[in-house]
N, C-alpha and C positions, 0 to 999 in steps of 0.2 A: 231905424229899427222898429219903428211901429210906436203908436201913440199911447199903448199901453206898457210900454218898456219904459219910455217917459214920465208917468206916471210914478211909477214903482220908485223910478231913479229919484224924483223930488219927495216923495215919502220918504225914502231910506237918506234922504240930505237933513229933512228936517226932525226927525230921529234923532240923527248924527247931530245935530248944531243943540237940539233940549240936553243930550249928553255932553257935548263941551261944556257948555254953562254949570249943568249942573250936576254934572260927574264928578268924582274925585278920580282922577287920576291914581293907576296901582304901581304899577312900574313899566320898564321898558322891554321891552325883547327885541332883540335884532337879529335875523335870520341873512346870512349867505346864501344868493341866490344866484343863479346863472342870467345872463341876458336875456336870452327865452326860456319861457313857459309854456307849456304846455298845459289842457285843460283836465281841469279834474287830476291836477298834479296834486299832489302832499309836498308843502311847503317845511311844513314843521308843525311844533304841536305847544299850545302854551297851557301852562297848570293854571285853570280856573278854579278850582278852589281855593287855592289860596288866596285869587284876590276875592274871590268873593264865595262862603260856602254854598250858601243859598240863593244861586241866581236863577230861575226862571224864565228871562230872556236874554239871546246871546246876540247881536245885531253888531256885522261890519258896516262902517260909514263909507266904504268903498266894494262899490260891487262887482270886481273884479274878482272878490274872494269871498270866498266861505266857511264858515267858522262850526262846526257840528260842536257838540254837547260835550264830545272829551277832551275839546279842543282841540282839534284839528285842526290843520287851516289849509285848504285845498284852492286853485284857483279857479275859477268859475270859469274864464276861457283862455285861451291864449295869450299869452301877456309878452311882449318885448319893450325890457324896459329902457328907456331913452337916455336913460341918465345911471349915474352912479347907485342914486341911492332914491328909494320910494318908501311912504310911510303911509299907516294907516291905522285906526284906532278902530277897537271891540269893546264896544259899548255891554256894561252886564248890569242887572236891574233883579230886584226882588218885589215885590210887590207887597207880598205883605206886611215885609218891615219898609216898605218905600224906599228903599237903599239904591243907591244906582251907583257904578265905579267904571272904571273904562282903564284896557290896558293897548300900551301903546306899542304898534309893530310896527318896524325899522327894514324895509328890503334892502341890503349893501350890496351891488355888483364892482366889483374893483378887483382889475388882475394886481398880483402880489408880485414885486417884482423883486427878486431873487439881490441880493447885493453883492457884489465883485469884493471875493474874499482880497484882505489888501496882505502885503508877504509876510509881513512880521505877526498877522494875527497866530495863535494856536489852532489848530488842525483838532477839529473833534471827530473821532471815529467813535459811530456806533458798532459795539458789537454784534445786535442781532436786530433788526426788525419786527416791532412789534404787531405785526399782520398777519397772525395766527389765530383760531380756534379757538377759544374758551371751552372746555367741554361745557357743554350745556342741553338740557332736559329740560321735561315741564312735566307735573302731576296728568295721572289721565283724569279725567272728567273734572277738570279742575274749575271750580268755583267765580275764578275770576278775583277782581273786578275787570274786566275785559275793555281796551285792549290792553290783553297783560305781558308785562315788561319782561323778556326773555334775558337781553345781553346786549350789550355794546359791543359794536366792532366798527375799530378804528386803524387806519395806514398812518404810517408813520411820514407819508408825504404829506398828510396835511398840514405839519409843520411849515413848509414852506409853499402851497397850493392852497386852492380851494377848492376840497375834495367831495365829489357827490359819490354817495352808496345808494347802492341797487343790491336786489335779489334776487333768483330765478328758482324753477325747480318744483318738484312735487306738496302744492300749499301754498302756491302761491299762481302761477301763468301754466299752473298741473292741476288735475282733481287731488284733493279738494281746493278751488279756488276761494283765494281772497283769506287763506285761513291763515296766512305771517303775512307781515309787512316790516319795510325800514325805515326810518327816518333817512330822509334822502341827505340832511347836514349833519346830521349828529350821529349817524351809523347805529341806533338803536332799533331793537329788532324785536317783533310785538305779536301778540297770536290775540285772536279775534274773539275765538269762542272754545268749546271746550271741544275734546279729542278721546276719541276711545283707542285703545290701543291695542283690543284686537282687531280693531280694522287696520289702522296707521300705527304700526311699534315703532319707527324712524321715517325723520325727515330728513332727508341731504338733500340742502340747500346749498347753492351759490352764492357765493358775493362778489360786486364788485366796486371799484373804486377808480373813481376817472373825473378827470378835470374837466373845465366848465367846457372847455375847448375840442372836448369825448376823447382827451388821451389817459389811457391807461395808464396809472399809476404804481397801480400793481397786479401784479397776476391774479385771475380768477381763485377765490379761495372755498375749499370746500366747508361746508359749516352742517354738520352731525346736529339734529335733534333728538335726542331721544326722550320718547317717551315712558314716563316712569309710571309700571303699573299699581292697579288699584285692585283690592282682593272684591270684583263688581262680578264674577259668575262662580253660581253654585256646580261643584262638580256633580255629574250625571253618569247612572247606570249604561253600560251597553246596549241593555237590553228591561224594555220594562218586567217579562216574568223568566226566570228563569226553570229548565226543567233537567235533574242530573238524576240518575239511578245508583242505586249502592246495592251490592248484594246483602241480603240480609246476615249471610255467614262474614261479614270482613269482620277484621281483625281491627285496634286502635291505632288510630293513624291514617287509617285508608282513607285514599283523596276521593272526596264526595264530586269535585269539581271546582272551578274558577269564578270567581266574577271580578268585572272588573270597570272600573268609573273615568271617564275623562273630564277634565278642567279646562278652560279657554285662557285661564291667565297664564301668566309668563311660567313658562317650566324654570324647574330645580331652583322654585321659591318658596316660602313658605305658604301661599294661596293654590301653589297645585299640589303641595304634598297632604297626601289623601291617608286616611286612617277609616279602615274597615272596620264593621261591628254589627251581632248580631242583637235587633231589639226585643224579638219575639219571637216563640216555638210554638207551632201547633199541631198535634197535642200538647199541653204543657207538662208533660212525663218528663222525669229530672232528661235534663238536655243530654241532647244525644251529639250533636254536633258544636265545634267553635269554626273561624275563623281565621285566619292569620291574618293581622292588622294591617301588614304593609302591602302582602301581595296578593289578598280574597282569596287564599285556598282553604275551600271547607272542608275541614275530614273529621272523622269520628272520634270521639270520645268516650265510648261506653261498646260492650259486645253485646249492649240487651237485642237489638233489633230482633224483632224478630215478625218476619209477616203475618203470617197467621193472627198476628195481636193488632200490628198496624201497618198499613202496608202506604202510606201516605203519610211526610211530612211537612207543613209549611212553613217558612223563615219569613221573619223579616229582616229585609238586610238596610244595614244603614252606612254610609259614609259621609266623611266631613272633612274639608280642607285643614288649614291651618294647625293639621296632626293630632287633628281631633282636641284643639283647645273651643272651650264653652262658645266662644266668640267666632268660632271659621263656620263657613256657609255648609249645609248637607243635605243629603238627598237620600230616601227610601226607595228599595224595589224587594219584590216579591222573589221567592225560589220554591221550588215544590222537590221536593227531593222523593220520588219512588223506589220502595224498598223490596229488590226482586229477590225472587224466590228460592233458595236454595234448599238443596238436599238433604236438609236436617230433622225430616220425621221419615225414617224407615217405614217400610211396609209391614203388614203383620198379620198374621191369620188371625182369624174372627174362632177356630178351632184348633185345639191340640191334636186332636185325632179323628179321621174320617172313615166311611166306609164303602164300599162300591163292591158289587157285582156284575160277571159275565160270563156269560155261556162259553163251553172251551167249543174248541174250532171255527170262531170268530175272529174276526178282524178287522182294521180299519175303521172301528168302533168306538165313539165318545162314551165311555161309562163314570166320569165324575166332575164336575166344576166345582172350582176352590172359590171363594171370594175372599178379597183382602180388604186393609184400610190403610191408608197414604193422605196424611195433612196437607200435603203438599200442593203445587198449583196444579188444577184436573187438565191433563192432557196434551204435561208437558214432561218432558226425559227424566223431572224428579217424581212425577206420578205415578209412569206407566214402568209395570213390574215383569221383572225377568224369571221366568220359575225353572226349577232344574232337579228331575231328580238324584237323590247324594246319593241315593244305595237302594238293593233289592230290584234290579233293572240290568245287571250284567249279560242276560243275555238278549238282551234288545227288545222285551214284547211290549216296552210303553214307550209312551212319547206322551211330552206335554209342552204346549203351548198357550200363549195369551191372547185370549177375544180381546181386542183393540177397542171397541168399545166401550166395554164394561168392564174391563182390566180383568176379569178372573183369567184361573189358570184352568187349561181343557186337557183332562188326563182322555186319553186315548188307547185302547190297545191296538197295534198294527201286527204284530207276531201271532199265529193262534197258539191259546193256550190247549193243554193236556190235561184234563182232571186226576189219569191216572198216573199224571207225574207231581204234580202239586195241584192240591186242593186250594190252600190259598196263600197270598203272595205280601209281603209286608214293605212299601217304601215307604223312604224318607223323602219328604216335598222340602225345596227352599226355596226361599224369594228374597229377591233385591231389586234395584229399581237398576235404569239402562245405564247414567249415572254414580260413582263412586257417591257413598256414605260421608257427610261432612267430616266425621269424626274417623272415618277407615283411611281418609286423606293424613289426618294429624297424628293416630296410633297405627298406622300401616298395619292393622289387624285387621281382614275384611269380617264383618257382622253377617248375620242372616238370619231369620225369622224361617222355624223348620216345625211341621206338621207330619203325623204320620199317616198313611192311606193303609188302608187293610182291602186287599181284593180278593174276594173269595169265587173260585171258580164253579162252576154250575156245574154235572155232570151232563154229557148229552149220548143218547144208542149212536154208535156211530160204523159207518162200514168198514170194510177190512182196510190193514195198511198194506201200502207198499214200502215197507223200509227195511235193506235202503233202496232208491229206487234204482239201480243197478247192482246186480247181481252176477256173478262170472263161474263160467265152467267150461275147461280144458279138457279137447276132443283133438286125436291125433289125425294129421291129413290123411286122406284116402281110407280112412277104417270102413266096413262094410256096412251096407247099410242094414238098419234092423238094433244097431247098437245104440243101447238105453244108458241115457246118464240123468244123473237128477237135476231138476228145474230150478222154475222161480220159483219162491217161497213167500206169501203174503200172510197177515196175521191177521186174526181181532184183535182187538185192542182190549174190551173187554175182558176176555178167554186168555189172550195173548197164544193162543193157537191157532192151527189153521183147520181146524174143522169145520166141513158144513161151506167151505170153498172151494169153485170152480173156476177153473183156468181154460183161455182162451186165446188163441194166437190172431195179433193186430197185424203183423207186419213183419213178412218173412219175405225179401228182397227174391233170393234163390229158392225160397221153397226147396230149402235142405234138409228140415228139423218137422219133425209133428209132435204136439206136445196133448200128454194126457188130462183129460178133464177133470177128473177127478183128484189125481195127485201131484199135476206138472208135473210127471217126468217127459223127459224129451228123448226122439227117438228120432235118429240119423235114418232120412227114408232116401237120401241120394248122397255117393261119394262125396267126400269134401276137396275140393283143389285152392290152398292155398293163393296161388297163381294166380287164378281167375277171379280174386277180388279189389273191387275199385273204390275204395280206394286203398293200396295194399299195407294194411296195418296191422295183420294177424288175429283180428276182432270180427267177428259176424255179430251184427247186435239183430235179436227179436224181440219186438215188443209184443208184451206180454198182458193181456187182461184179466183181473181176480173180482169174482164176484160172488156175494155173499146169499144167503137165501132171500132175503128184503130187495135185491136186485140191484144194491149198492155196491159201487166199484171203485177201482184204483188201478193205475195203468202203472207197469216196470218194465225196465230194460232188463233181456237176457243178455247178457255178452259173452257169447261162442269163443273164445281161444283156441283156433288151430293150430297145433304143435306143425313146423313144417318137418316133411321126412323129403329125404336126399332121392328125389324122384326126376328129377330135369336133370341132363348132362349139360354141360355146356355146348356151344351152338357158335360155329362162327358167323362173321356180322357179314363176309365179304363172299363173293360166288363167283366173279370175273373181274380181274386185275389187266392189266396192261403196261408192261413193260418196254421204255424205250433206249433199245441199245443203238449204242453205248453209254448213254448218257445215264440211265440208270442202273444199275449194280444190283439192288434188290430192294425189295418188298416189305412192308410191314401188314400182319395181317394181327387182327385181335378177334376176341370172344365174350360170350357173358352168358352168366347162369340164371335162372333166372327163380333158383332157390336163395337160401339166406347163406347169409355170408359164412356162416360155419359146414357149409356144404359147396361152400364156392370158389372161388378163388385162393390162395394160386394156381394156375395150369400151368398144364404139362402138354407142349406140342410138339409134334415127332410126324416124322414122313411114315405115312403105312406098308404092307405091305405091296410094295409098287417094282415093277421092272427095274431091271438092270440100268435102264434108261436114264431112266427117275433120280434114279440111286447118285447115278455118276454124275449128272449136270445140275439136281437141286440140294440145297441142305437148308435146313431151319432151325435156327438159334434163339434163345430167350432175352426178351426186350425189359419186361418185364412181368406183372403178376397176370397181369391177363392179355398180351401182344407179345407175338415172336417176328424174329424175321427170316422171310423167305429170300435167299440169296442163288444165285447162278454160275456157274465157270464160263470162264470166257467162251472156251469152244461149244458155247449153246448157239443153236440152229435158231433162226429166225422163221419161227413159227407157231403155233398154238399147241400148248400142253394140256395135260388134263393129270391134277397132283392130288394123291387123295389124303387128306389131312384128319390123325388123330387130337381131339383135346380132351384130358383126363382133370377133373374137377381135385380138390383136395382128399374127398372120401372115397377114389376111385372110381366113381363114374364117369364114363368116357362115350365120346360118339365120333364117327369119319365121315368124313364131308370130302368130294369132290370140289376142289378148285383149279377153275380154267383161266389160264394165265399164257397170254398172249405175247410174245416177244416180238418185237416191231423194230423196224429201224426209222424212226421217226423224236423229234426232241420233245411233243408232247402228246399223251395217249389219245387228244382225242382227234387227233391227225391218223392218228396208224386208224382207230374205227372207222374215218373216210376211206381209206385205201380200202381199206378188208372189205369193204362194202361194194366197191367199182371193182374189186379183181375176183375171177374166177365166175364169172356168171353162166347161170345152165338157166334152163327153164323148167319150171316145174307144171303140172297139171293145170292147176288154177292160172297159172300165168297165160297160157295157150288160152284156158277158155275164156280170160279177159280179153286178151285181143282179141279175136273171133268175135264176140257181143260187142268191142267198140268197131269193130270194122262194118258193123250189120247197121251198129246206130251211125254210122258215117252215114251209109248210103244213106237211109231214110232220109237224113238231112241235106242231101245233096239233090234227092229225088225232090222232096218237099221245096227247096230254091227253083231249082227248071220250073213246077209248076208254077212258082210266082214268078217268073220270070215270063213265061208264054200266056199268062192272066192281065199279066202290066200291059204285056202289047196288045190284048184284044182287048185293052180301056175298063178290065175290071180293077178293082182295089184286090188288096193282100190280105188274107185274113189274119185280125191280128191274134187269135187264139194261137195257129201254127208258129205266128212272128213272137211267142211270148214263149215258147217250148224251149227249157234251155236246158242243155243235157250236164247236170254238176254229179262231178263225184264227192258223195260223204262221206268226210274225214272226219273225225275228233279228235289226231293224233296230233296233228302240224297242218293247217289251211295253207293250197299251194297257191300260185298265180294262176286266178281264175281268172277267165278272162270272158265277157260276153261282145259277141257281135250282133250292132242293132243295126235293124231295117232301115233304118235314116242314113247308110252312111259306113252302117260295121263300125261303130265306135266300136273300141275295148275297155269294160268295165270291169272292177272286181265284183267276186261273186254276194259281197254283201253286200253291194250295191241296188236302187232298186234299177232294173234293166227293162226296157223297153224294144230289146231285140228280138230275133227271131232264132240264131245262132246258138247253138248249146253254148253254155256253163262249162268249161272242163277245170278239176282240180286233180288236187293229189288223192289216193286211194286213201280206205279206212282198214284196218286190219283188224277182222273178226273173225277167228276161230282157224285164220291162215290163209281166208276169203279176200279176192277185191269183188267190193260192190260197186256197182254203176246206178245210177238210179238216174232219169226222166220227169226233170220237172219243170210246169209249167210258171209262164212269168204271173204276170200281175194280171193281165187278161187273156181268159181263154174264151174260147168259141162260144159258150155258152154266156159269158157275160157280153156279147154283141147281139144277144137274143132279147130285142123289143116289143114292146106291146103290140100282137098283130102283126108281127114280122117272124121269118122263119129264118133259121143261122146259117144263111149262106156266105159264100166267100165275100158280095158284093155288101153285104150289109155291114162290112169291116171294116177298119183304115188300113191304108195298104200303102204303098208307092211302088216304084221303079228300084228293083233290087239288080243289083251287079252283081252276079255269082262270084263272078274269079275274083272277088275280096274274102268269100268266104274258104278260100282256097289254101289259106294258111289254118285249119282246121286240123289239118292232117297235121301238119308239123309239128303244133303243139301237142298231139294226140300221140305222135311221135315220142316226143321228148318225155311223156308222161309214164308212157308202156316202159321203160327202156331202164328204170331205176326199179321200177318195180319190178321188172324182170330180174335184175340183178337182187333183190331182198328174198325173193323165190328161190335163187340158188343157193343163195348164202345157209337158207331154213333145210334145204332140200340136202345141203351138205352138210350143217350140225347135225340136224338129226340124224 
């Protein structure tokens, strides 16, 4: 092992042999030991004070083991011991008193050999096993002397084994390590150094117990440490300052707010039960606030607060564990309690009574600011004031409001006033803030702070009135003209006359009325017809101008009331009817008047007098106040009648009217107007000279093809002016199928088409004045627009091609078909008439 281990060895011998000589022996200890060892094992542990208080050196004579200070005795290395039994002595020495004593340890390995119960011994039965728990604890931060002595735990098989304990668990092969240990013979259980127990509040540890041979003797046991605590932290605020608001208007009691403190020691002990207190106020004005001790709710104690005086308070708060005994730990923190603003100083006028001027027939005019005073905080809903006039304002010429800045109140007049109706005017001002009155909360009476305003009116010259500005005057319909009624009527205001006023008409629609300048009277220069007004309301309004000598004016309404007189008979609505027998029976025919309803309705309709014809095959019955019906006998001929119809109004006027009523065999009327229309055709004048002019405009068109046709062949082009000439008839009535044929080909296009043909246009005729017109017009390019710079418009200078006549040969046909209805509307007119 090296020659310095050698060394060591004969030093720690001759040590050993000065202590045999001259030691005194203290006693013996004998420790149970297993065969092997392991290094840096815990053997056992021997009390050195008692052999020796004051020993200073502790020295084993065998250096297999080592002996620390609280006696210990661990082995140094691996040890298997050979034999039964090993011995070795711990030499102890003082020095100062030269003392030396040496105690003597005994290693015993020897299995225990059980002995064969013989039959006649007594049978001892334990009832329980004593290899349980002790509850056991240790002080936190405990003082020691370390390692300090927890608890023994011992199996009950050591009676007949030789039993080694162990530990495991949090404190020991756990953080914090090394902090228990056991006696591995003696099962005593040791803690090292001291514990805090807000870090570590229990330890569950393991034990076990097992023979030298590593058989379990018994089951693993749990073993509970608790740690018992120590009153070692001060309880602490949440919060180092705290900030709460109180209105200044609460009431006693009102909760200012909370605070509140935590402790680290063990809860629902007496180190974390906390007792609240306040140590200091500032202001020190008699305290305004307490505490509740157990739960830090601050609330009030007095109704002085009041901001305007202080509007800031500060606390000192204090709490202390152990319920507030002299002796528990405590901690201060700050609260600032701000005391907000409420509504307890009214506003108030700085005046009992005010006065203002304004000129009458003004408006929209500021003539007075009020200023007030309000304690309260500037430029919040307890500051800013609400004003309202209480009385003297029933017909609406004031108004007031409050400038936001400066909180006054801004009387206003917006009505104009009349000097010669009131001179001057007296309200009452009130003001309150936007906010209820602290006290109008508590007495539900509301307060108000009232001023009176005196407004005295100015006189001012003013021009005439128009009042009111509609004026009315009833004139009968159709009176003659030259008939004088009286006018508008304007005043001074002044005079309250109308002297020294000229009247002048703005706006007379019909130009019915002329009105005198002098006096407004009014003078019917054209018939009046009820009827003829739009919108019909029985009112003519002319506006009317009045002006004074100064040139000052005022505009009014005349309103004309036309009395209506029983001058319209009534008028039926219908002129030609169509009747399809059999299927129809008869007819409803009505009417309207188009005076007022006390000249109108009910009629009276009745067959006039009419032929024997009339008589026998028509009759007309009443539908109701204004429709009758016209009925037939069967044996009516199928054909066109002509029935002339009376209708008699309620005040006897009456008018006849021809109605032409067609009898058809057909199931609806407007089947029999196709018939009537294709049957019976004749020609009339116009009809002849229409065809004649399209037969003349055929040729030309047929004449104008040959030419382009004998042009194609001697290699000239087609002029496209000719190729653009489309012959359309205008219609406005019903557009027929036009149809154009183009030079490319003879397409057929409609006539609002754009056409690039050569082919007339034909449509259906227009009917004007009984007339067909035909009119010649050209397409999109004519001759003249194939006219170029330095070129002269002949055929060749046109686009043309190769035309086919005989396409344009269905020309006729159509031209045909066109003549051929028209001819038939000529006979039809040729025979009404």
């Amino acid at each position: 092992r090296g020659p310095l281990y050698e060394v060591l060895c004969m030093q720690l011998l001759l040590t050993l042999l000065v202590f045999t000589f001259a030691g005194e022996a203290c006693k013996k200890v004998i420790f149970n030991v297993p065969s092997k060892l392991e290094a840096d094992k815990l053997i056992g542990r021997v009390d050195l004070k008692e052999c020796l208080k004051s020993a200073d050196s502790i020295l084993s004579n065998d250096p297999d083991f080592r002996v620390l200070d609280d006696g210990s005795v661990y082995t140094a290395r691996a040890i298997v011991l050979s034999s039964e039994k090993r011995s070795f002595t711990i030499g102890l020495s003082d020095r100062k008193t030269q003392t030396q004593k040496e105690i003597y340890v005994l290693l015993e390995h020897q299995k225990k050999v059980l002995k064969k119960r013989h039959t006649k011994e007594t049978v001892l039965r334990r009832a329980k096993r004593r290899w349980a728990p002790i509850p056991c604890s240790m002080q936190e931060n405990s003082l020691g002397p370390f390692p300090l002595f927890l608890q023994q735990v011992q199996s009950d098989a050591a009676q007949n084994y030789t039993v080694f304990y162990s530990i495991s668990g949090r404190g020991v092969d756990q953080e914090p390590l090394n902090l228990f240990f056991i006696e591995r013979d003696t099962g005593n259980l040791y803690c090292t150094r001291p514990v805090d127990r807000e870090e570590y509040d229990v330890f569950d540890l393991i034990a076990y117990a097992s023979t030298a041979d590593g058989y379990s003797a018994d089951l693993p046991l749990p073993l509970p440490i608790k740690v018992e605590d120590e009153n070692d932290n001060h309880p602490i605020f949440t919060e180092t300052i705290y900030n709460f608001e109180v209105p200044e208007s609460s009431r006693l009691g009102t909760t200012v707010g909370v605070v509140c403190a935590t402790d680290r020691d063990e809860p629902d002990t007496m180190h974390t039960r906390l007792k609240y207190s306040i140590l200091e106020q500032n202001p020190k004005s008699p305290g305004l606030f307490s505490v509740h001790p157990s739960t830090g709710v601050i609330t009030t104690v007095s109704h002085y607060l009041d901001r305007e005086v202080v509007d800031k308070y500060t606390l000192i708060m204090k709490v202390q564990d152990m319920d507030g005994q002299f002796f528990g730990l405590s901690s201060t923190s700050t609260c600032i309690i701000t005391v907000k603003d409420s509504n307890d100083n009214a506003p108030t006028f700085r005046q009992n009574a005010y006065e203002a001027t304004v000129d009458e027939n003004t408006y929209n005019v500021e003539i007075l600011r009020i200023p007030i005073e309000d304690k309260d905080s500037i430029n919040t809903e307890n500051w800013r004031a609400n004003f309202t006039i209480l009385k003297g304002n029933e017909n609406g010429y004031f108004k007031i409001s409050t400038d936001k800045s400066t909180n006054e109140g801004v009387l206003c007049v917006v009505k104009p006033l009349n000097y010669e109706e009131n001179h001057q005017m007296i309200l009452e001002i009130g003001v309150n803030n936007e906010v209820p009155f602290i006290r109008d909360i508590a007495t539900r009476v509301p307060t108000m702070n009232r001023a009176l305003v005196t407004v005295r009116v100015k006189d001012q010259d003013e021009g005439p009135e128009c009042n009111p500005p509609a004026q009315y005057v009833r004139i009968k319909e159709n009176s003659a003209a030259g008939l004088k009624v009286n006018g508008y009527k304007a005043y001074d205001p002044e005079t309250k006359n109308s002297n020294g006023l000229r009247y002048k008409k703005l706006h007379d629609p019909k130009e019915w009325i002329s009105i005198d300048e002098i006096s407004g009277l009014i003078t019917v220069s054209k018939v009046l017809d009820r009827e003829v007004m739009a919108p019909r309301n029985d009112v003519y309004n002319v506006t009317v101008l009045a002006i004074d000598q100064d040139g000052r004016s005022c505009t009014g309404t005349l309103a004309v009331n036309i009395e209506d007189v029983n001058d319209n008979p009534p008028q039926l609505l219908q002129d030609y009817l169509v009747v399809c027998k059999p299927k129809m029976t008869y007819v409803d025919i009505s009417a309207i008047d188009l005076d007022e309803p006390v000249h109108g309705a009910p009629f009276h309709f009745s067959l006039a007098n009419t032929s024997p014809e009339i008589n026998r095959i028509w009759t007309i019955n009443k539908v109701n106040d204004t429709a009758a019906r016209l009925s037939y006998r069967k044996n009516a001929e199928l054909q066109k009648y002509i029935i002339p119809i009376t209708v008699k109004d309620r005040a006897g006027q009456s008018a006849t009217r021809n109605l032409r009523v067609d009898v058809c065999d057909c199931t609806h009327p407007s089947q029999c107007v196709s018939t009537s229309r294709s049957a019976d055709v004749s020609l009339g004048k116009w009809a002849i000279l229409a065809i004649l002019l399209g037969i003349a405009l055929l040729f030309s068109v047929l004449l104008t093809l040959v030419c382009g046709v004998v042009s194609a062949r001697k290699g000239k082009s087609f002029p496209e002016d000719l190729a653009q000439q489309n012959l359309i008839i205008s219609n406005t009535e019903a557009p027929g199928d036009d149809r154009v044929c183009s030079a490319n080909g003879f397409t057929a296009q409609t006539a609002n088409n754009s056409s690039h043909g050569f082919c007339g246009t034909l449509g259906s005729g227009i009917r004007n004045g009984g007339q067909e017109t035909i009119e010649m017009v050209k397409g999109h390019q004519t001759l003249d627009s194939c006219r170029g710079a330095g070129h002269h418009p002949t055929l060749d200078s046109c686009r043309g091609g190769h035309v086919d006549v005989d396409n344009c040969r269905y020309i006729y046909s159509e031209w045909h078909n066109f003549t051929q209805p028209r001819l038939g509307e000529e006979s039809i007119r040729g025979h009404t008439g």
